[in-house]
Each structure stands twice: as C-alpha cells, then as structure tokens.
C-alpha positions in Angstrom: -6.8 79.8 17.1 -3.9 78.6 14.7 -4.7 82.0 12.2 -4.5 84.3 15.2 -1.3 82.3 16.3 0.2 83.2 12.8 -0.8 86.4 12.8 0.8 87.5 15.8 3.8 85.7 15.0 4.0 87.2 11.4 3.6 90.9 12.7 6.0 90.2 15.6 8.8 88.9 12.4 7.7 92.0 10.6 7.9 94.3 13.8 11.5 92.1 14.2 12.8 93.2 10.5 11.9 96.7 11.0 13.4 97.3 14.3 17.1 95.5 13.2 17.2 98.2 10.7 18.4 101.9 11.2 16.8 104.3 8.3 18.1 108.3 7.2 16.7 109.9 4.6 15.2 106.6 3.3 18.4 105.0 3.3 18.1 101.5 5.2 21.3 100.4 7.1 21.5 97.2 8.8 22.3 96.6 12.3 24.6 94.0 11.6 26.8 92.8 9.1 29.6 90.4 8.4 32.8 91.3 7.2 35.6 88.9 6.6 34.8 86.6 9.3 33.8 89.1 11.7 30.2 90.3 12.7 30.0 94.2 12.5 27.4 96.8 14.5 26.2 99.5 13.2 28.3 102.3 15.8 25.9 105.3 14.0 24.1 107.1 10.8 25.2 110.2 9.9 23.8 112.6 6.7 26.5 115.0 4.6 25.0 118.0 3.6 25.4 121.6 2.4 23.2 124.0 3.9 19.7 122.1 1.4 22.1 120.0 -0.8 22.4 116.5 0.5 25.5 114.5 -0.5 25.0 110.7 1.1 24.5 109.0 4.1 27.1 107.2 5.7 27.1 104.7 8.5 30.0 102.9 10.2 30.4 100.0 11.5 32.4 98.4 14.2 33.2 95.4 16.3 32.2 97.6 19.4 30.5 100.8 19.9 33.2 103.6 19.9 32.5 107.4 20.6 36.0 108.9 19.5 38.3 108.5 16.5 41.1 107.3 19.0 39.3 104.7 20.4 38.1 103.9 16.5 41.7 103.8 15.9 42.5 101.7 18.6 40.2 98.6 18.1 41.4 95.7 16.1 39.4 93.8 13.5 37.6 95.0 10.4 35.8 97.9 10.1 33.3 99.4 7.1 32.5 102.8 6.3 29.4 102.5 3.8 28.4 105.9 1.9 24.9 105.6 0.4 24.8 108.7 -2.2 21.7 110.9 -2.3 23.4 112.8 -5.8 26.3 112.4 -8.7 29.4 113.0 -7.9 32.6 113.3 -10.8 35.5 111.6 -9.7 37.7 115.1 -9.4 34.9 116.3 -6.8 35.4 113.2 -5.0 39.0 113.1 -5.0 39.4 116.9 -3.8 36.7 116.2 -0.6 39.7 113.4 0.3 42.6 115.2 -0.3 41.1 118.0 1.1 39.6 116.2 4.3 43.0 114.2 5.2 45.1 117.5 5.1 43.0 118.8 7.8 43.2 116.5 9.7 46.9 114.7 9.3 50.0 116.2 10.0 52.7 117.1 7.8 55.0 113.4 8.8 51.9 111.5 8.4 50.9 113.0 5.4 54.8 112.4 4.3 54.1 108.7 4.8 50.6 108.6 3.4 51.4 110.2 0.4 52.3 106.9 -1.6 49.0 105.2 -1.0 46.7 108.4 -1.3 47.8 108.9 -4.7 46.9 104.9 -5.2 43.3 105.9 -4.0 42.7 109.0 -5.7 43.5 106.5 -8.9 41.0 104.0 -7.8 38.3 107.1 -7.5 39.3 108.2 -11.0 38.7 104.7 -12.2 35.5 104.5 -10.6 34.2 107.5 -12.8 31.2 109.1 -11.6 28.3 108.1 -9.0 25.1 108.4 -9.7 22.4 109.0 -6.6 21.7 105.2 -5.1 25.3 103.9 -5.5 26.6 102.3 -2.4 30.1 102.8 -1.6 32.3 101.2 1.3 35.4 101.6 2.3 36.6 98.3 4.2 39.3 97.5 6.2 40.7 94.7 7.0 43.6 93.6 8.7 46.3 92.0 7.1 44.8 93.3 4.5 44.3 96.7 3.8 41.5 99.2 3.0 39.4 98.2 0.3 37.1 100.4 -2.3 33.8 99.0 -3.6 30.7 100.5 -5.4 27.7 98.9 -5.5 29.6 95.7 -4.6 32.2 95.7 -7.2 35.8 95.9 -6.3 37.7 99.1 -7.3 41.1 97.9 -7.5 43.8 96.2 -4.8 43.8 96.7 -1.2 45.7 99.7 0.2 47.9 98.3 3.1 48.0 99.9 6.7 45.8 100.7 9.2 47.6 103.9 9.4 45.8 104.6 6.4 42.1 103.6 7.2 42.3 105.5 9.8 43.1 108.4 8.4 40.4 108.2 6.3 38.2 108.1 8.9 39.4 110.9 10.0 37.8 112.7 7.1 34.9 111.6 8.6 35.3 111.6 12.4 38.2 113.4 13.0 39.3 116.8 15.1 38.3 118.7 11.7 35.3 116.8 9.7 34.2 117.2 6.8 30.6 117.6 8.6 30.1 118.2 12.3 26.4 116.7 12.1 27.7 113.9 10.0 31.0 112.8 12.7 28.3 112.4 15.4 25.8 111.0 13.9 28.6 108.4 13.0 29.9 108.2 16.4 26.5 107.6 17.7 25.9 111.1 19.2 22.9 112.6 17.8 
C-alpha cells in the first residue's frame, strides 16, 4: 500500500510541476517568480511573429493581473518583461524595433524627455551584440532602481532610472500601437 501511496503522490508532484508552468512554442514560463524581494505572476504569454517567421516569446510579469498598459503603468513594485528568442537577431535590428516601437507610441514631450536614456539603451543593445535563438532576455524594473537589461542572466550594463521609462517600453509591447496585436494580448492575458 506504501508503493501505490508513492505513486500517487509522485504523479500528483509531477501533475503539480506541470500545471505551475505556462508553455508557447516550447518555451516554458513560470508562474511565479521573485524579483528583488517581490513575488511576481505571470499576467500572460504572448508570441512575435511575421506572417511564418517567429521572433520570441515574451511573457510579463506582475504583482497583480493587469489588462491595460494604464493600469500596468499604474501599479507599484517590480515588474519583468522576459523575451525568450526563437531566432538571431544583430544588435541594429534590435535597436530599430525600439526606436521604432517607442515613437509610435510616445509623444513628442515624452520622447523629448526619454531621449537621454534611450540612447543609453540602444548602447547597452549594441554591447550585447547579437542573439542567437534560446537566449533569454529580460527587461526588469525596479523601483528606486531603474530598468535593468540582462541576457541569459548576465547584466548588460547600469540601470536606466525612471519608471517613465519602463513604461514606455512596455508600451512597445502593450501599448495603443504594438509592435504585435497577437503578442499585446497574449501579454495582457487576452487570448
């Protein structure tokens, strides 16, 4: 009786490990992690793609579930944006999506007061070089802080200060005008 006792208990762990998991296009994201001192939730997966060319999948995480940039903006605490690449990307590809992304969706004042610290990421990106498919790269925030860069765990350089700033950068991704429709709600938790 102490076997089948086991055995029920090992395939209820195993049953345990795959359900705290959320998986797109093989790419395993926890439901949880910890940031700072903070315990994140996974808010939503979302896939970038090109009509059959698939970039990465990205999942954010939050403090509590939010559905709209705003409300994104709004909460206080850390937050992670985690890009799992599914293809190579050069730095000047990279850097272009960002610029690109965070004029469509800033206005010309914040973009005034951005401009500083944009420039310091598009440096950190060049230093980064190129990704390779399987690198994991997050974009942290956290307050007091700043937004941080890391690939594949490494840090890419000093924090970038203001929230201001995260946020826009989010807005690349879940903004008025995303870079990918399918990708901003599959972040927000929508799909």
């Amino acid at each position: 009786m102490k076997l089948n006792n086991l055995a029920v208990a090992c395939i209820f762990s195993l049953t345990t490990v795959s359900l705290s998991a959320a998986t797109l296009e093989g790419q395993s994201f926890q439901d949880g992690i910890k940031l700072g001192s903070s315990e994140l939730r996974l808010n939503g997966l979302g896939l970038r793609a090109v009509l059959f060319i698939k970039g990465y999948v990205a999942g954010l995480y939050l403090n509590e579930k939010g559905s709209t940039l705003q409300e994104i903006s709004a909460m206080l605490g850390p937050k992670r944006l985690q890009l799992r690449m599914l293809r190579g990307a050069g730095p000047d590809d990279f850097n272009s999506a960002l610029v690109s992304g965070l004029r469509e969706n800033a206005s010309v004042a914040e973009l005034a007061a951005l401009n500083r610290r944009i420039t310091e990421l598009e440096r950190l990106i060049a230093a980064t070089g190129t990704t390779v498919k399987g690198d994991v790269i997050n974009f942290d925030y956290v307050p007091g802080l700043g937004t941080t860069l890391t690939v594949n765990g490494v840090s890419q350089g000093k924090a970038i200060a203001g929230a201001d700033f995260y946020n826009a950068v989010l807005s690349i991704f879940v903004g008025d005008h995303p870079v990918d429709e399918r990708l901003k709600k599959g972040l927000l938790g929508q799909l």
